[in-house]
C-alpha positions, -999 to 999 in steps of 0.1 A, spaced: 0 0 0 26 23 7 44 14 -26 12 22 -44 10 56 -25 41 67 -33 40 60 -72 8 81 -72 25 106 -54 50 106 -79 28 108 -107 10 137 -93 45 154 -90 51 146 -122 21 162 -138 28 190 -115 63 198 -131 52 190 -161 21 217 -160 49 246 -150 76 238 -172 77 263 -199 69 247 -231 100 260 -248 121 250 -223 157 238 -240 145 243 -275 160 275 -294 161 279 -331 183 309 -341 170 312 -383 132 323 -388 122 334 -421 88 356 -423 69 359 -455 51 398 -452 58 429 -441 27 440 -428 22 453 -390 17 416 -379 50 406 -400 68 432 -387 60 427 -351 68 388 -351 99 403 -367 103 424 -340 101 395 -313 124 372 -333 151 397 -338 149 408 -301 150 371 -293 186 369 -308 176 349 -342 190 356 -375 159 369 -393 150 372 -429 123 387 -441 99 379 -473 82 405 -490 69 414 -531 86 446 -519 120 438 -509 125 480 -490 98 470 -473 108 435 -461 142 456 -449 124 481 -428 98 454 -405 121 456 -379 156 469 -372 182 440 -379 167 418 -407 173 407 -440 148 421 -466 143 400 -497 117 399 -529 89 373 -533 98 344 -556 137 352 -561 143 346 -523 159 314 -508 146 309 -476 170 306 -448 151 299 -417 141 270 -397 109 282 -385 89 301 -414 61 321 -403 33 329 -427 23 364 -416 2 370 -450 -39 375 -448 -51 339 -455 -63 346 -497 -22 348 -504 -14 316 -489 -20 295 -520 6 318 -538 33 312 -514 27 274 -507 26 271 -546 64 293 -548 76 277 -519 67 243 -510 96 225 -517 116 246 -497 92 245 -470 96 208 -466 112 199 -433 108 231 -416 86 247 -386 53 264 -405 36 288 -382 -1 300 -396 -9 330 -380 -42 336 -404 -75 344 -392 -97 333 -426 -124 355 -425 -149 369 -450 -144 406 -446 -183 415 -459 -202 389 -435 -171 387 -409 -175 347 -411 -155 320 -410 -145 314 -448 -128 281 -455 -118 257 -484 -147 231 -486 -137 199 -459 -115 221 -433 -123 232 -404 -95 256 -400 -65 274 -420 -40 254 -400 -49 224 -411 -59 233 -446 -18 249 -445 -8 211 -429 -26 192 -458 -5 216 -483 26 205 -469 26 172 -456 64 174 -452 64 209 -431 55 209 -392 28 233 -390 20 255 -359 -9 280 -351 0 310 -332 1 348 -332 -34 346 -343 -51 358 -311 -33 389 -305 -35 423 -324 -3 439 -338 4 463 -315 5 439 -282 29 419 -304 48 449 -314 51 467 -277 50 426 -257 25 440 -235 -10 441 -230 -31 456 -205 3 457 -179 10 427 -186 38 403 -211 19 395 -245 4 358 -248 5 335 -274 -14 313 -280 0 276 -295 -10 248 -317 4 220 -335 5 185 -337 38 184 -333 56 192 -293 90 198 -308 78 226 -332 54 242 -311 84 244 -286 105 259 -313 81 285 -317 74 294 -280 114 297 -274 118 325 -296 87 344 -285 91 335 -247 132 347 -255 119 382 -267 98 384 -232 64 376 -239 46 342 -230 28 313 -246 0 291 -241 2 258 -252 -38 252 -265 -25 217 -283 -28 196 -313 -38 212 -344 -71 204 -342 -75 232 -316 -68 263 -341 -103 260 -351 -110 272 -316 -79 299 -320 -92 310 -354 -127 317 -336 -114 332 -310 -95 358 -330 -123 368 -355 -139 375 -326 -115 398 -314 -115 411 -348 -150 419 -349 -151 435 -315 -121 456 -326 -141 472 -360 -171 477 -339 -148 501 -315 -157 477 -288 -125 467 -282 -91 487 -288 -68 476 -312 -43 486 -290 -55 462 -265 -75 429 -274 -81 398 -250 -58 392 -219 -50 357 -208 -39 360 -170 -19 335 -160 
């Protein structure tokens, strides 16, 4: 009895530790490539660069892709070669196709992180391709050889941008069916001083995706500031 007491306090230790490790702990990838320029492109460059990774930055207009964030690599749509390990997609979910098409062959074996929120600007609906249930896994079925990862989605710009909202560090929020990726991810934004979520396997970014139209609509409907956005207190 006592044997048995003691291996289920052990296992309840263990869940314990496991619940407050940081889910980036020992993971660091130092290359991230960022296809856009745009104020959510920017910002992730922001938190890579201030993370201490190399960071190269994909955009149709390569002055633009220079000027995301102090310390980058600017470089033109379809003549680039991408460099980085992690590749985040930081493009409105319509130019994905365009990309995947250019780039899939590159993108094999690397860290994809969606950070889309596929909505229907006129109805502020979902809008998918017929069969998915989110852009994540629409992305993951496009590249079956890439590790794919939802996150960034949930915050605006500016909390990304600043690593702050309402007072407190930034959260993102994670997904991918893959641990060592979504780790990946979390170590460069938890490195820049934010914080991360882990919300699970794919799956889940339907949930995410939902979550951040939401915010979306509550920010064009001045309910919300774009400045601000939902806080997760941890």
């Amino acid at each position: 009895m006592a044997s048995t007491r003691t291996q289920r306090h052990t296992n309840r230790s263990h869940r314990k530790a496991v619940r407050n490790t940081p889910i980036s702990k020992g993971l660091i990838m130092s290359n991230i490539t960022i296809f856009g320029a745009g104020n959510i492109g920017s910002a992730v460059a922001g938190i890579a660069v201030k993370s201490g990774a190399s960071v190269q930055v994909i955009d149709r207009n390569p002055d633009k892709a220079a000027a995301a964030a102090e310390g980058v690599t600017g470089a033109k749509f379809g003549e680039a070669t991408i460099s980085g390990d992690i590749v985040v997609l930081a493009l409105p979910f319509p130019a994905y196709d365009e990309v995947l098409a250019a780039y899939a062959d590159q993108l094999a074996g690397k860290t994809v992180v969606d950070v889309a929120n596929p909505i229907d600007f006129t109805t502020f609906d979902l809008a998918l391709p017929e069969g998915f249930k989110s852009a994540a896994e629409y992305v993951a079925a496009k590249l079956p050889n890439s590790k794919v990862v939802k996150g960034f989605n949930t915050t605006f710009a500016a909390t990304l941008a600043t690593g702050e909202n309402d007072g407190a560090p930034t959260v993102v929020q994670l997904a991918s069916n893959d641990e060592d990726a979504k780790k990946s991810v979390a170590a460069f934004i938890e490195g820049a001083g934010l914080k991360t979520v882990d919300a699970g396997p794919l799956k889940r970014a339907q949930y995410l995706e939902g979550y951040g139209a939401l915010q979306i609509i509550l920010g064009v409907t001045e309910q919300t500031p774009w400045t601000g956005g939902f806080k997760v207190v941890k």
